[in-house]
N, CA, C and O atoms as a DFTB+ gen file, in Angstrom:
340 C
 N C O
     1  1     -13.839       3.047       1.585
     2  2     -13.373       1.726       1.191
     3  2     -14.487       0.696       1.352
     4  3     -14.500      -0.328       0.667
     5  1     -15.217       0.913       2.063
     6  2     -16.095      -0.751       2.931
     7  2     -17.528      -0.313       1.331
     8  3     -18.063      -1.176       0.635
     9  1     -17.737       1.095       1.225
    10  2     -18.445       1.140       0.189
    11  2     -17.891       0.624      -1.023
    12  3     -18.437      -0.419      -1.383
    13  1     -17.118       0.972      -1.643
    14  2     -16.034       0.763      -2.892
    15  2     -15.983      -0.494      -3.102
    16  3     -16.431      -1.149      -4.043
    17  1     -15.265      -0.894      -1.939
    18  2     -14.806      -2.425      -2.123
    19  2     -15.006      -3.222      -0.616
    20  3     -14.188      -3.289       0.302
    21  1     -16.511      -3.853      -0.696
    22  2     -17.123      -4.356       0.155
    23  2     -16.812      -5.848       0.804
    24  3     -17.218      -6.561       1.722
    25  1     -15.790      -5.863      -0.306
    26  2     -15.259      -7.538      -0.434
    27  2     -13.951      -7.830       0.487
    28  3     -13.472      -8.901       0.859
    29  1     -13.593      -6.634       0.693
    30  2     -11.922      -6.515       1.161
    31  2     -12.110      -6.413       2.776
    32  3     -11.152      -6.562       3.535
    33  1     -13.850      -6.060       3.377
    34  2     -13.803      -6.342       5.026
    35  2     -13.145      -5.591       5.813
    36  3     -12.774      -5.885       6.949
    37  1     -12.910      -4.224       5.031
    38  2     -11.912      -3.066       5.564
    39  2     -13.103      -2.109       6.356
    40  3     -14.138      -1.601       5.926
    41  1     -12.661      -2.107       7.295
    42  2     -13.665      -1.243       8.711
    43  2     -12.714       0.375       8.679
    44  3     -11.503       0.337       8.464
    45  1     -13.429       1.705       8.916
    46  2     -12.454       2.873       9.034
    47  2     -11.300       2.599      10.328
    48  3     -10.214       3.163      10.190
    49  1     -11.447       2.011      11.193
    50  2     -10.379       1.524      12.355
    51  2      -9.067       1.075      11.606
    52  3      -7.939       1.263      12.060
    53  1      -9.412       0.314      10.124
    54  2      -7.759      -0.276       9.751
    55  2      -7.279       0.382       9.198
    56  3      -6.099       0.115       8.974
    57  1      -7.893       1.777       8.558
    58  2      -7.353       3.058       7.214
    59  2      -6.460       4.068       8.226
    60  3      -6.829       4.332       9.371
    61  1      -5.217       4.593       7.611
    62  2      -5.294       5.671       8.070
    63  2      -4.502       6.671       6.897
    64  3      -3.391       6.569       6.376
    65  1      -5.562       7.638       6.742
    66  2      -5.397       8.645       5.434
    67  2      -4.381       9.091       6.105
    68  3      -4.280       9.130       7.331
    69  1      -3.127       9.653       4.817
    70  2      -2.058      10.613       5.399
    71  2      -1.678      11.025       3.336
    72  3      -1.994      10.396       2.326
    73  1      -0.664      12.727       3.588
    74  2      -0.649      12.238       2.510
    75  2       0.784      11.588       1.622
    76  3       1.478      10.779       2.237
    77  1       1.010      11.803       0.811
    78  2       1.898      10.765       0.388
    79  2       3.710      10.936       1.375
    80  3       4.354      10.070       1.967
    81  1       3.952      12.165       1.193
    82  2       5.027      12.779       2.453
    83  2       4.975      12.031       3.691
    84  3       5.886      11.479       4.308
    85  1       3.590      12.126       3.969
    86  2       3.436      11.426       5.152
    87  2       3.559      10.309       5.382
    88  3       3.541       9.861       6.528
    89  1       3.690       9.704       4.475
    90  2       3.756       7.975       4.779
    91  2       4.993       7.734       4.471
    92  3       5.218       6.527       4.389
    93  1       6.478       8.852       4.133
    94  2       7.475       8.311       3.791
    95  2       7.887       7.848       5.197
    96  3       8.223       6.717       5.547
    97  1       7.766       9.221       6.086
    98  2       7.782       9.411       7.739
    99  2       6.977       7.869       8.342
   100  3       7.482       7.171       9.221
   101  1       5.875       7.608       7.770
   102  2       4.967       5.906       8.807
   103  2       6.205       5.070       8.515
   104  3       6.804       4.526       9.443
   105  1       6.554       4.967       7.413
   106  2       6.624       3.448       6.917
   107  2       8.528       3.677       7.414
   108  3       9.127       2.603       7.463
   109  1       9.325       4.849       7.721
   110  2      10.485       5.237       8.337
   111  2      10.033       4.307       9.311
   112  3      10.563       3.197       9.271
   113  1       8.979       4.563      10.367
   114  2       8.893       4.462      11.627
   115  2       8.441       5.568      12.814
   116  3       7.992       5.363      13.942
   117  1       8.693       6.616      12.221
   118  2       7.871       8.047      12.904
   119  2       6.776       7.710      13.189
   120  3       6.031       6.913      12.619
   121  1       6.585       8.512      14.396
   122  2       5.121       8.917      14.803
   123  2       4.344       9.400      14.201
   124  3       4.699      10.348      13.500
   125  1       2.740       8.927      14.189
   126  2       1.953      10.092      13.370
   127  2       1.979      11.371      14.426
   128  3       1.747      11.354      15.635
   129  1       2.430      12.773      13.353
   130  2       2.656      14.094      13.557
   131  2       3.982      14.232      13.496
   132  3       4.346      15.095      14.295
   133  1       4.598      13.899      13.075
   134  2       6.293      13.751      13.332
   135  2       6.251      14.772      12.236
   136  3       5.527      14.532      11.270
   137  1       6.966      15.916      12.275
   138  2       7.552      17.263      11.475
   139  2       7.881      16.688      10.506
   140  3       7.952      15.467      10.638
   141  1       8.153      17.153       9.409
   142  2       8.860      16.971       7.665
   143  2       9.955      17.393       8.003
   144  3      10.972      16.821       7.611
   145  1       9.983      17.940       8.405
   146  2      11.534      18.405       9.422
   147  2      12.805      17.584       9.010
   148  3      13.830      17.892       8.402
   149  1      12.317      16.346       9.609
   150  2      13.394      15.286      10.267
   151  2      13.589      14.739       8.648
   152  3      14.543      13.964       8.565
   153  1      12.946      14.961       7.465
   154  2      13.068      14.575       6.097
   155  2      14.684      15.372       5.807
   156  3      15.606      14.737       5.294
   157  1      14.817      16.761       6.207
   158  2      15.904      17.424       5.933
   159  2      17.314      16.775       6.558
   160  3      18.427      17.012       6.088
   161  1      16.995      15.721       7.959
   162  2      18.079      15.588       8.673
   163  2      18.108      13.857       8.434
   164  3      18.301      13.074       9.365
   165  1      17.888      13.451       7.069
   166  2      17.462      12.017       7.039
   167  2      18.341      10.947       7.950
   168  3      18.045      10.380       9.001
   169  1      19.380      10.900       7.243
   170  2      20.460       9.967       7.869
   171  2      20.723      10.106       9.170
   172  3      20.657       9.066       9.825
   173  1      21.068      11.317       9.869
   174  2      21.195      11.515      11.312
   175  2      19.892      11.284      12.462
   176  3      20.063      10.975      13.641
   177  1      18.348      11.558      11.682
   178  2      17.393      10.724      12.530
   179  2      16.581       9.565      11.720
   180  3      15.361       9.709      11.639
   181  1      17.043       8.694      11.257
   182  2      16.306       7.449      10.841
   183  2      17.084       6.374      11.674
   184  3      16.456       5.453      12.196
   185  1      18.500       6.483      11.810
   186  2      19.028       5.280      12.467
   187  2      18.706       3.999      11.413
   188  3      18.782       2.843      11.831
   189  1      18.362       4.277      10.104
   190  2      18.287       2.890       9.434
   191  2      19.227       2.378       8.964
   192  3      19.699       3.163       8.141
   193  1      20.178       0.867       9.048
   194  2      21.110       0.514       8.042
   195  2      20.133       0.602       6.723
   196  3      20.755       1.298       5.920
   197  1      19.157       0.292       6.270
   198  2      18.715      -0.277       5.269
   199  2      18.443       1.005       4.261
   200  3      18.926       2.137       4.298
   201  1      17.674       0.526       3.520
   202  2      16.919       1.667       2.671
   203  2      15.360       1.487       2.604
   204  3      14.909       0.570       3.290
   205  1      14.354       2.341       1.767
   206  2      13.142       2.084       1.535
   207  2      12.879       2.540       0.256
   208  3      12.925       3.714      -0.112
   209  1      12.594       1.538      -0.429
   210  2      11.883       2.144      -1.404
   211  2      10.520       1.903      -2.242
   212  3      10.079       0.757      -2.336
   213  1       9.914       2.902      -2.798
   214  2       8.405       2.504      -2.595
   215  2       7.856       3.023      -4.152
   216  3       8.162       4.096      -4.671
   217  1       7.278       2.339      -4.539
   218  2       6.702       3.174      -6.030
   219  2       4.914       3.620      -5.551
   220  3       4.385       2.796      -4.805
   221  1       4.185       4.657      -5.896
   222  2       3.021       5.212      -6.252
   223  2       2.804       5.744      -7.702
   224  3       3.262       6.661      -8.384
   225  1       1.724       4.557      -7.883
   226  2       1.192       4.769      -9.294
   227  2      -0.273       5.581      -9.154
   228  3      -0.822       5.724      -8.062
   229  1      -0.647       5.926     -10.007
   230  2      -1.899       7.249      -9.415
   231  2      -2.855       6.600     -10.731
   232  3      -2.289       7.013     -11.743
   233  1      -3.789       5.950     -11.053
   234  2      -4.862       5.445     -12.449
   235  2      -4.918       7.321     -12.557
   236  3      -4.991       8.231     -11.732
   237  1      -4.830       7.216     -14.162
   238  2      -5.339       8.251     -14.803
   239  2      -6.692       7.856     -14.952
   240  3      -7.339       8.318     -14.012
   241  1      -7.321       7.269     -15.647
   242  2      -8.508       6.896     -16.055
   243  2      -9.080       5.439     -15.038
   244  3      -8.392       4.552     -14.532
   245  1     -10.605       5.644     -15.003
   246  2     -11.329       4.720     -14.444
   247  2     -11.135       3.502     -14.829
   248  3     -11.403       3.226     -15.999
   249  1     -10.500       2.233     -13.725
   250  2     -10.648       1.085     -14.510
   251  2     -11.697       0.303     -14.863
   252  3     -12.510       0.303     -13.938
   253  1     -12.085      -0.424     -15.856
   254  2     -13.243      -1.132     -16.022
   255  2     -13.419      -2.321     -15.160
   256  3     -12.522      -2.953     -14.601
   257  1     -14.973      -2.589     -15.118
   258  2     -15.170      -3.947     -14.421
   259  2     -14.356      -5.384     -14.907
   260  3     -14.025      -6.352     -14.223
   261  1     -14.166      -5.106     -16.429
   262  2     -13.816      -6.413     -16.640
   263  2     -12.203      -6.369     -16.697
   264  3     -11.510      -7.385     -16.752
   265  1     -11.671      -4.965     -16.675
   266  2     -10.178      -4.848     -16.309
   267  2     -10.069      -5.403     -14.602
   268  3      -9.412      -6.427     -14.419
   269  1     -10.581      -4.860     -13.632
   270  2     -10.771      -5.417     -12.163
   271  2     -10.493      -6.888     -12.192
   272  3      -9.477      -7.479     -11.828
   273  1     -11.644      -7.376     -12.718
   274  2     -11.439      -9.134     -12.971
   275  2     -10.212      -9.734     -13.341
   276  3      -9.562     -10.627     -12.797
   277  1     -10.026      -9.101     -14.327
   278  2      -8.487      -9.636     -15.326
   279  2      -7.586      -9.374     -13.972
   280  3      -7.303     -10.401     -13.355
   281  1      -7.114      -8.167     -13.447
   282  2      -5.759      -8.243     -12.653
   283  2      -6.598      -8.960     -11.543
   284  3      -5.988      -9.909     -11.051
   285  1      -7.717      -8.764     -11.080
   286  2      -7.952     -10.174      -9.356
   287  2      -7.597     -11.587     -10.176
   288  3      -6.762     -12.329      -9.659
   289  1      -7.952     -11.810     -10.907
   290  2      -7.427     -13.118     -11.551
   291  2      -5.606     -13.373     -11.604
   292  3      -5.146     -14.324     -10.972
   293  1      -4.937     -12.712     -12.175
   294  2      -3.503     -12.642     -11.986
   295  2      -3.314     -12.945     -10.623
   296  3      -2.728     -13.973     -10.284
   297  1      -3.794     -12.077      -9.760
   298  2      -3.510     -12.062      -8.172
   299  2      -3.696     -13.199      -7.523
   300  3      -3.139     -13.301      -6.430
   301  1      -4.356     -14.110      -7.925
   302  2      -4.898     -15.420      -7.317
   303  2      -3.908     -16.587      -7.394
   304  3      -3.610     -16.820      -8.565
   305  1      -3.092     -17.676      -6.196
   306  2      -2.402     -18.239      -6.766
   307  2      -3.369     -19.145      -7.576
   308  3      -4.585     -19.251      -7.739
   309  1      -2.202     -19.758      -8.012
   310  2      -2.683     -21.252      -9.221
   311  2      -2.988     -22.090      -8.313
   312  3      -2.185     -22.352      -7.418
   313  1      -4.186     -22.650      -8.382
   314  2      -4.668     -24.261      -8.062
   315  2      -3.927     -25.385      -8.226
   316  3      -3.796     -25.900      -9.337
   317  1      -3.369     -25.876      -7.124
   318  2      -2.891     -27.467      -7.528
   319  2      -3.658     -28.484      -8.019
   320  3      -4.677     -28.933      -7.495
   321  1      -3.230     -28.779      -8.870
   322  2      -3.528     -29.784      -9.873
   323  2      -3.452     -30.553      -9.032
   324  3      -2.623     -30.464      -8.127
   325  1      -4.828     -32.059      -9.210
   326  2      -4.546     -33.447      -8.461
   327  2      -3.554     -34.151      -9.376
   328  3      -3.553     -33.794     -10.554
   329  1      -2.723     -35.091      -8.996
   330  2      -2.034     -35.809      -9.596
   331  2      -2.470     -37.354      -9.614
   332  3      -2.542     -38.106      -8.641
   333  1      -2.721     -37.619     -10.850
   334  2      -2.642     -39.189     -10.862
   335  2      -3.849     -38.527     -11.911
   336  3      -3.801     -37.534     -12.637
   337  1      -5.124     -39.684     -11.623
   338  2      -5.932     -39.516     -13.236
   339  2      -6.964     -38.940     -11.997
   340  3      -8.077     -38.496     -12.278
């Protein structure tokens, strides 16, 4: 990441690779190493009222530099306008 995207100030201390299974279990609340196990016994060990739900999109193809720009631009709020002249 800190190579990739040098801008974002991401150190390996804030990453933590898992793979996608695995993060249904983080973002539950499990421990990292927690069995897939407990995936079979959902409702009886999550204790969640709520739900989670999460989309993963995967780029087929490389995005371009000037595609990058276009969506960081979207991402940015809008500037307040001064008011008056």
């Amino acid at each position: 990441m800190e190579d990739r995207f040098p801008e974002l100030g991401l150190v390996k201390e804030d990453c933590i690779e898992m793979s996608w299974i695995e993060s249904i279990l983080f973002f539950a609340g499990f421990p990292r190493g927690t069995s897939l196990g407990v995936l079979l016994n959902w409702n009886t060990t999550t204790n969640q009222r709520g739900y989670f739900k999460g989309k993963s999109d995967y780029v087929q193809q490389p995005i371009s530099i000037n595609g990058l720009e276009g969506m960081w631009k979207t991402t940015q709020p809008i500037s307040s306008r001064k008011l008056g002249g």
